[in-house]
One Martini backbone bead per residue (centre of mass of N, CA, C, O) as a GRO file, in nm:
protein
  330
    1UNK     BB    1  10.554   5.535  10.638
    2UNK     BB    2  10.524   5.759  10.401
    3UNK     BB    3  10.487   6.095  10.285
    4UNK     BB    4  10.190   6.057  10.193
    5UNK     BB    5  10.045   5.959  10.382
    6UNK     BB    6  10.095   6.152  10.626
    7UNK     BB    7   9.969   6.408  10.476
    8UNK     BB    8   9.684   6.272  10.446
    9UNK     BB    9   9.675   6.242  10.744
   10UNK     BB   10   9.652   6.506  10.823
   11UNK     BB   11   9.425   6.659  10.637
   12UNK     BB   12   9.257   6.503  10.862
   13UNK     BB   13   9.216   6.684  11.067
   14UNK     BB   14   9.164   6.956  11.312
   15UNK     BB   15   9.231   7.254  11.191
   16UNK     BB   16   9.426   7.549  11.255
   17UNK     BB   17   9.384   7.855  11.353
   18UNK     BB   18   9.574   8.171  11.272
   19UNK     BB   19   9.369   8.306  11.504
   20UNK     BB   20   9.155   8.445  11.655
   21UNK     BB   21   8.833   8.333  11.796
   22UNK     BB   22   8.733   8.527  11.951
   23UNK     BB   23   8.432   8.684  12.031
   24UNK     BB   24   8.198   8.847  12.052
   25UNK     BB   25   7.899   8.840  12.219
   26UNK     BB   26   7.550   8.741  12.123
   27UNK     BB   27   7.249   8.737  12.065
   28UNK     BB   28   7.015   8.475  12.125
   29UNK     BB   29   6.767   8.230  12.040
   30UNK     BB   30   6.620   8.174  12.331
   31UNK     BB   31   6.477   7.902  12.584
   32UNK     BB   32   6.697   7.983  12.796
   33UNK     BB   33   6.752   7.948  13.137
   34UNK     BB   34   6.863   8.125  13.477
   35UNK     BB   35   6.979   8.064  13.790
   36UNK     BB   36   7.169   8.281  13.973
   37UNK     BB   37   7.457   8.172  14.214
   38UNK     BB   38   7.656   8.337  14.241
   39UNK     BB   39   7.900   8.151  14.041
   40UNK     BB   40   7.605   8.015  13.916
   41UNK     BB   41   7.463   7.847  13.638
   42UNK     BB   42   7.108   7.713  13.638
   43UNK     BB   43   6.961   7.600  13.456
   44UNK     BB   44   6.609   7.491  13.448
   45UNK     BB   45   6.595   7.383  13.126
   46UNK     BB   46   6.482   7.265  12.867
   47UNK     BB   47   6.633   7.374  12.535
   48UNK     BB   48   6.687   7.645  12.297
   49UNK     BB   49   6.941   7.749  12.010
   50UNK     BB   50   7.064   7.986  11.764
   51UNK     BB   51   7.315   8.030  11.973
   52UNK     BB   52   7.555   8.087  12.146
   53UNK     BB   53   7.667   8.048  12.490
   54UNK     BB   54   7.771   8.214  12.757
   55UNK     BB   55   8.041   8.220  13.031
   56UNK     BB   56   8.103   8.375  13.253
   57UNK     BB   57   8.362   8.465  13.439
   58UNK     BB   58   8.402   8.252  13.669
   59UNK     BB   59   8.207   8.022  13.611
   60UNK     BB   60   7.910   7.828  13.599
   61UNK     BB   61   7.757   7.543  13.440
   62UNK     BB   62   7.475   7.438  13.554
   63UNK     BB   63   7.261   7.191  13.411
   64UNK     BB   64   7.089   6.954  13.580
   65UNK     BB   65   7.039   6.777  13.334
   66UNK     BB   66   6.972   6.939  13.098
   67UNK     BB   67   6.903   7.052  12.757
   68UNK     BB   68   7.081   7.147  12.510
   69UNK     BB   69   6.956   7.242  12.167
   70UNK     BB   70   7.073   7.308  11.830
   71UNK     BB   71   6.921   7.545  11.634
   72UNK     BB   72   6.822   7.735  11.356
   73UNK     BB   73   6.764   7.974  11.226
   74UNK     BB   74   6.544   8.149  11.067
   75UNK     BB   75   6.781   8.219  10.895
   76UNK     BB   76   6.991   8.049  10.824
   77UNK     BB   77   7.286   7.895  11.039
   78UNK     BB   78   7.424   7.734  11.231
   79UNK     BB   79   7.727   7.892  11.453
   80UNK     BB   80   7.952   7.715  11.651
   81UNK     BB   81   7.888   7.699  11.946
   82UNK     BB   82   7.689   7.633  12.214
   83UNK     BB   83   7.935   7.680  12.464
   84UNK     BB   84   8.129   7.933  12.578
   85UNK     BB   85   8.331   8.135  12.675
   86UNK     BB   86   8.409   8.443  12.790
   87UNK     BB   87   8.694   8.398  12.955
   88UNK     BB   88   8.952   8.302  13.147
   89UNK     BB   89   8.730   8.100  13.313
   90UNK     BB   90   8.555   7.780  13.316
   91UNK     BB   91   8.221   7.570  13.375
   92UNK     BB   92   8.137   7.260  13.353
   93UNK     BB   93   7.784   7.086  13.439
   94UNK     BB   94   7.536   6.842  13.411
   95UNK     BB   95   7.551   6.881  13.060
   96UNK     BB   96   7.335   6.905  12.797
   97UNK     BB   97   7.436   6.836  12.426
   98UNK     BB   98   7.319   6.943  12.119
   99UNK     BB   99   7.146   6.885  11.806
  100UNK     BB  100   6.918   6.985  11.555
  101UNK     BB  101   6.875   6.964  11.187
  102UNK     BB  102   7.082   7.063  11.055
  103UNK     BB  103   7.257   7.241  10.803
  104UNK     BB  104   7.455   7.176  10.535
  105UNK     BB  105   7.682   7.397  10.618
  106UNK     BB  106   7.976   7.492  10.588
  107UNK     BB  107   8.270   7.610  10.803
  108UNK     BB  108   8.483   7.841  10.916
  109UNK     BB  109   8.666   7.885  11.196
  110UNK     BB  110   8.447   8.020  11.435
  111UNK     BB  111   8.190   7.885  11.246
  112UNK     BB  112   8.229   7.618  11.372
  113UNK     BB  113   8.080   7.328  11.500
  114UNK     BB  114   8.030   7.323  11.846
  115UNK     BB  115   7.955   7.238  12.156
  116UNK     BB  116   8.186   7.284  12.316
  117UNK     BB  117   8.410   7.567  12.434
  118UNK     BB  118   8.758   7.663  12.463
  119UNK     BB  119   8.916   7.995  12.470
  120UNK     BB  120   9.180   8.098  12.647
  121UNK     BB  121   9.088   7.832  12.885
  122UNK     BB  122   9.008   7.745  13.222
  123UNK     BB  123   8.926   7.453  13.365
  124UNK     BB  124   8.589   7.254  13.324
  125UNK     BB  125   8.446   6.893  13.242
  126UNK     BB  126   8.146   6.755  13.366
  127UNK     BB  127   7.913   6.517  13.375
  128UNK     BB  128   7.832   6.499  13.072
  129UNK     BB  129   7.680   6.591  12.742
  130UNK     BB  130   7.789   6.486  12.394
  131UNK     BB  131   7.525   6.475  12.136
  132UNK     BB  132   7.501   6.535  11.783
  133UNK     BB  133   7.736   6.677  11.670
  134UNK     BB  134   7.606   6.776  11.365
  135UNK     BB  135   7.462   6.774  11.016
  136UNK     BB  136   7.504   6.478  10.906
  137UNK     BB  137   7.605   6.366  10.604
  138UNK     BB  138   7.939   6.491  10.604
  139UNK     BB  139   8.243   6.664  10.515
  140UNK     BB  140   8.276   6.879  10.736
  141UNK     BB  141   8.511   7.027  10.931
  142UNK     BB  142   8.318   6.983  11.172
  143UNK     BB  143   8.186   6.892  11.461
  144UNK     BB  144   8.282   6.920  11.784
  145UNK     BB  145   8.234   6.856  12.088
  146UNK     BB  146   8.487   6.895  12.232
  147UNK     BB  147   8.693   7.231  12.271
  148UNK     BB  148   9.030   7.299  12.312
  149UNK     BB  149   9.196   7.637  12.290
  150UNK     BB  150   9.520   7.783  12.238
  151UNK     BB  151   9.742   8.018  12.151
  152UNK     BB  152   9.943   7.916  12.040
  153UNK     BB  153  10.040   7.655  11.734
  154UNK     BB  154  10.399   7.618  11.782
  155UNK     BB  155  10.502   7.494  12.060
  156UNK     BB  156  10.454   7.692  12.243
  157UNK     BB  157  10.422   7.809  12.631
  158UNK     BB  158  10.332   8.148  12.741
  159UNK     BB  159   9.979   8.057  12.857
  160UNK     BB  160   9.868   7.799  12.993
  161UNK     BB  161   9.586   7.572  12.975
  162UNK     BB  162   9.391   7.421  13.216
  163UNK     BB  163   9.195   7.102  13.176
  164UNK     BB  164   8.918   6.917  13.235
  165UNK     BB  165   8.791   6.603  13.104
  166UNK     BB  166   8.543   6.476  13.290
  167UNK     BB  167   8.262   6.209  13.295
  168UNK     BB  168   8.192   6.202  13.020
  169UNK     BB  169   7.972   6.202  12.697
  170UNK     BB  170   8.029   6.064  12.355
  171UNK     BB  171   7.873   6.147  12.043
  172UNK     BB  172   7.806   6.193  11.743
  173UNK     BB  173   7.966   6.345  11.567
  174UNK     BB  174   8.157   6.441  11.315
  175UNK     BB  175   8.502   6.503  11.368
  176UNK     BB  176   8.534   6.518  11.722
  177UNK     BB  177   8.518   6.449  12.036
  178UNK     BB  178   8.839   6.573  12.127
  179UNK     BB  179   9.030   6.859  12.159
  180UNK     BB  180   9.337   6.952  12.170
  181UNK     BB  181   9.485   7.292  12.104
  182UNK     BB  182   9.732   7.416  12.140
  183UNK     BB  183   9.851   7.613  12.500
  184UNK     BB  184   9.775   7.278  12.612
  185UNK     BB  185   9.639   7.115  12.941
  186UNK     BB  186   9.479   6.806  12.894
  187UNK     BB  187   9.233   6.616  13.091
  188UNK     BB  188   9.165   6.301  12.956
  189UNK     BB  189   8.891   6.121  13.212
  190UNK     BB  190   8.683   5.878  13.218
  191UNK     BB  191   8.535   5.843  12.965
  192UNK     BB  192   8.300   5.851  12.680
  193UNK     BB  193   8.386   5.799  12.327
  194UNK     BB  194   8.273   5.765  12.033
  195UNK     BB  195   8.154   5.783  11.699
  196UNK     BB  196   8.079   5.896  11.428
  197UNK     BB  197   7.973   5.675  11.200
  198UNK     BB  198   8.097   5.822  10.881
  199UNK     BB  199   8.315   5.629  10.680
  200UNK     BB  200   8.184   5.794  10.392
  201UNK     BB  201   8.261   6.111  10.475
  202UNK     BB  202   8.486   6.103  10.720
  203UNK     BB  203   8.807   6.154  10.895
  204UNK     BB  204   8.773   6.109  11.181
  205UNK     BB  205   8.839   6.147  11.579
  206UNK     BB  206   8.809   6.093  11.875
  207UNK     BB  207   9.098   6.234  11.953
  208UNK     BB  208   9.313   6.489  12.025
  209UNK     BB  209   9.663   6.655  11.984
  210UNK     BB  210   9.782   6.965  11.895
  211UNK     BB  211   9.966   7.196  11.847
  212UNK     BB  212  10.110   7.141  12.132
  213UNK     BB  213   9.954   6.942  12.280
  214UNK     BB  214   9.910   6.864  12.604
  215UNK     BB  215   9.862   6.553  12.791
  216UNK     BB  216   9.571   6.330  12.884
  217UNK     BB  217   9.464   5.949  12.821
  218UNK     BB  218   9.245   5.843  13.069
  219UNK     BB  219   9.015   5.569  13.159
  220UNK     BB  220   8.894   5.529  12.885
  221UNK     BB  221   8.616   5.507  12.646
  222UNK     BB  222   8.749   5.407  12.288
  223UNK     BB  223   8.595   5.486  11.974
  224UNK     BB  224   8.679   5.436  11.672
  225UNK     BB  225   8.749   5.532  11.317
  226UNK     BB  226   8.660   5.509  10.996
  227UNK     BB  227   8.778   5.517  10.594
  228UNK     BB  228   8.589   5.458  10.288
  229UNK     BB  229   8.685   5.624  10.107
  230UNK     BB  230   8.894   5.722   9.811
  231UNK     BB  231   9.090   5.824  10.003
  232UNK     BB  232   9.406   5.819  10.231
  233UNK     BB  233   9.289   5.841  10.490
  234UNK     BB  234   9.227   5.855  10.832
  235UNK     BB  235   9.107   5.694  11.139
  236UNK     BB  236   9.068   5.742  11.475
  237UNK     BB  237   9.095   5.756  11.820
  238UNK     BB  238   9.408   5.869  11.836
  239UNK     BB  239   9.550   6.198  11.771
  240UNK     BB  240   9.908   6.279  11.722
  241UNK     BB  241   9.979   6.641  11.609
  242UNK     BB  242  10.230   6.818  11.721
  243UNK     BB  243  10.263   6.754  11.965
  244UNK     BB  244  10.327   6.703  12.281
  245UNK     BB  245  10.315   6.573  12.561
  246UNK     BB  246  10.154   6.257  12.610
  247UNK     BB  247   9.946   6.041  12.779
  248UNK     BB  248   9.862   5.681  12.764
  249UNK     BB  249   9.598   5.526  12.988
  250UNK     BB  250   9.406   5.295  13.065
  251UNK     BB  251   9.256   5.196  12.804
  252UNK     BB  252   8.952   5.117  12.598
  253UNK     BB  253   9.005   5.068  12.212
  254UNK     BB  254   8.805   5.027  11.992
  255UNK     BB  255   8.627   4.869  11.732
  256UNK     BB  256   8.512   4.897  11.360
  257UNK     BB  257   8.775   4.929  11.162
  258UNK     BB  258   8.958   5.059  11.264
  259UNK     BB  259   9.263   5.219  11.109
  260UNK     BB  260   9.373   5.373  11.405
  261UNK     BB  261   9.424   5.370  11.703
  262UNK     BB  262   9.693   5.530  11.741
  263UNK     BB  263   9.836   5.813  11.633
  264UNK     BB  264  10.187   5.939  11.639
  265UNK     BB  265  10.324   6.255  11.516
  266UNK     BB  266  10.551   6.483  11.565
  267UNK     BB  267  10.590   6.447  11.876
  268UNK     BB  268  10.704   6.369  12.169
  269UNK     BB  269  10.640   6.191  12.473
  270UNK     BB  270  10.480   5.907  12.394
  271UNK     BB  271  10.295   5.727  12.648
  272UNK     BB  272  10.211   5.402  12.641
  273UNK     BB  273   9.997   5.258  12.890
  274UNK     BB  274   9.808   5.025  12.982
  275UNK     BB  275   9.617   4.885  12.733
  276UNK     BB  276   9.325   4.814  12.527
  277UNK     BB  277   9.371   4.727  12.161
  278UNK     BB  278   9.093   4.703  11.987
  279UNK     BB  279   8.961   4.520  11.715
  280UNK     BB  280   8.664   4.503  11.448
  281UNK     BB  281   8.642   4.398  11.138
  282UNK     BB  282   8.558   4.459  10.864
  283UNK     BB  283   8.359   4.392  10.613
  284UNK     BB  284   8.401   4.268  10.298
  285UNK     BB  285   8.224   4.529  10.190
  286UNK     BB  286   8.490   4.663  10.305
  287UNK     BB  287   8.735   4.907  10.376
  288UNK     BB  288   9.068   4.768  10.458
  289UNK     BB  289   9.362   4.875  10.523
  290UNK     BB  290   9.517   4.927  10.799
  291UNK     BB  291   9.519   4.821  11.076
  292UNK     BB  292   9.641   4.993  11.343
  293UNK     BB  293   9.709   5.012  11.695
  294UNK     BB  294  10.033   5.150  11.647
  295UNK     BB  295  10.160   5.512  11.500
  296UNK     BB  296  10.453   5.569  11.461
  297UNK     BB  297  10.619   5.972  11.353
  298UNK     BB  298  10.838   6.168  11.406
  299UNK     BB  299  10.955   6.153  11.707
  300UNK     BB  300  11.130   6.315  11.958
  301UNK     BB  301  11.072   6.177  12.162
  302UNK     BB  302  11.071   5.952  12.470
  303UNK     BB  303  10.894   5.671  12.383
  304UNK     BB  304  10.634   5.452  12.427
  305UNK     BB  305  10.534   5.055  12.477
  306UNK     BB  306  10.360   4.931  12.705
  307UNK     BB  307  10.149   4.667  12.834
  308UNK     BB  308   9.977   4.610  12.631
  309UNK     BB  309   9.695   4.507  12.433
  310UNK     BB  310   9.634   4.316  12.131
  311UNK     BB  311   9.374   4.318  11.879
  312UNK     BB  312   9.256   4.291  11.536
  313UNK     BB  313   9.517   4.366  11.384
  314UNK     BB  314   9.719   4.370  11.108
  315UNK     BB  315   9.883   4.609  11.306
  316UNK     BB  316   9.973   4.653  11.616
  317UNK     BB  317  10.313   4.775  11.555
  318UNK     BB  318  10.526   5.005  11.562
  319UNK     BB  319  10.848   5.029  11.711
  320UNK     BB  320  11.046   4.802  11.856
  321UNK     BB  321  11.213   5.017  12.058
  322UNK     BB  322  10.986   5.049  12.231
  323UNK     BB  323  10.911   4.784  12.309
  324UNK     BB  324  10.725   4.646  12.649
  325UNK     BB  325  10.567   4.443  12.716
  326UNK     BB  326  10.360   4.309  12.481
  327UNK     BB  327  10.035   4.197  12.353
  328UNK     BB  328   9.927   3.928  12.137
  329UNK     BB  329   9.648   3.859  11.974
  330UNK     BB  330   9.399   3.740  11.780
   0.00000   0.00000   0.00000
């Protein structure tokens, strides 16, 4: 992989801001109610919210399966989170996430659009649904369905926040399934993660580990994203950029013209084992320039690429030094 196409991979990241993200919470004009008892916020009903909903400090928010979907307000436009912390512990169960009719207007910063977001926060994530987190049609930087982010971003762990998302289904986001960036210990396990479907607007990314971010992605099915516009930009199913350690264990990485299965860059020590990395070729009538299924670069760490099982690949792999008992099919 040459220094210039690199770049262009990484430009297409969820790119880390420099910045606390943490707002102060504000009153949204919403429809949802929740009955609390003891430490647990029971959603009521189905509902709409043009604004943040926030989890107060050490509580859950049981959704009961009922959704959440975010609506614009009358003036403007929906901006940020759906739902996101207010301290320093929250849990999310039982709760479905959504979009509807969002404007197409980009955001940066705080208020780029998120599904669930952790900001500086431990707990989890889990038997949730987060499906539509997007504006419709375009490549705006953000629509990421679950995001959990903590300061710093330079890889250095002073307060690492440690999450678990277990047991989700995520799919149709904008730019990410699920993000884990800077000072964070994030378990995805068991999940359904399926595809941004936007190949001619954005180079999508199934799952992130970012900026130091480190953990596990484990017994998922991780459906790849493709990149079909004019630039050299790519789509991943897992993407480890300036990662620290993470494992990827037997999961079932698929898709139709996947660009990259896992494509793990400048992190440290990337496990790869016991996985099924499988994609199907885009038609004739689409761009399938690259067609990776395990691509590593300038990583620090002692990674491996174990037992793995790969199928319609272009290149199956590269780094042949890590290579120990893995399986080509045609």
């Amino acid at each position: 992989m040459n220094t210039k196409v690199n770049m262009l991979v990484a430009i297409g990241l969820t790119t880390m801001i420099l910045v606390a993200l943490m707002v102060i919470p504000v009153s949204a004009s919403t429809s949802c109610t929740f009955t609390t008892i003891d430490t647990t916020m029971y959603l009521d009903g189905d509902c709409t919210t043009d604004g943040t909903i926030y989890i107060s400090d050490g509580f859950t928010l049981d959704g009961q399966d009922y959704t959440i979907t975010a609506i614009d307000p009358s003036s403007g436009h929906f901006v940020g989170a759906v739902v996101q912390n207010a301290g320093s512990t929250a849990y999310v169960t039982h709760l479905n996430v959504t979009a509807s009719g969002l404007l197409n207007v980009c955001d940066g910063g705080a208020n780029r659009l998120r599904g669930i977001m952790f900001e500086a926060a431990s707990g989890s994530i889990t038997n949730s649904t987060v499906i539509g987190i997007n504006q419709g049609y375009n490549g705006c930087q953000e629509g990421n369905a679950i995001e959990i982010r903590n300061a710093p971003f330079d890889g250095t762990h002073p307060n690492t926040v440690q999450v678990g998302v277990t047991n989700n289904r995520i799919d149709d986001y904008q730019k990410t399934g699920v993000v884990a960036n800077g000072d964070v210990d994030v378990a995805v396990n068991n999940n359904y993660i399926g595809s941004a479907d936007l190949d001619d607007y954005i180079a999508a990314n199934s799952v992130q580990f970012g900026y130091g971010g480190m953990g596990s992605a484990n017994n998922n099915t991780i459906l790849g994203n493709d990149w079909d516009g004019i630039s050299d930009y790519v789509g991943t199913a897992v993407l480890l950029y300036a990662a620290g350690d993470v494992n990827i264990k037997k999961n079932q990485i698929e898709g139709i013209g996947t660009d990259v299965g896992v494509f793990a860059s400048y992190s440290g020590t990337v496990n790869i084992m016991n996985n099924s990395i499988h994609r199907e070729p885009e038609s004739e009538c689409e761009k399938d320039d690259y067609g990776f299924g395990v691509w590593f670069y300038g990583n620090a760490g002692k990674s491996k690429l174990v037992h793995n099982t790969f199928s319609g690949w272009l290149t199956p792999y590269n780094g042949a030094d890590l290579d120990k008992v893995n399986t080509v099919l045609p």
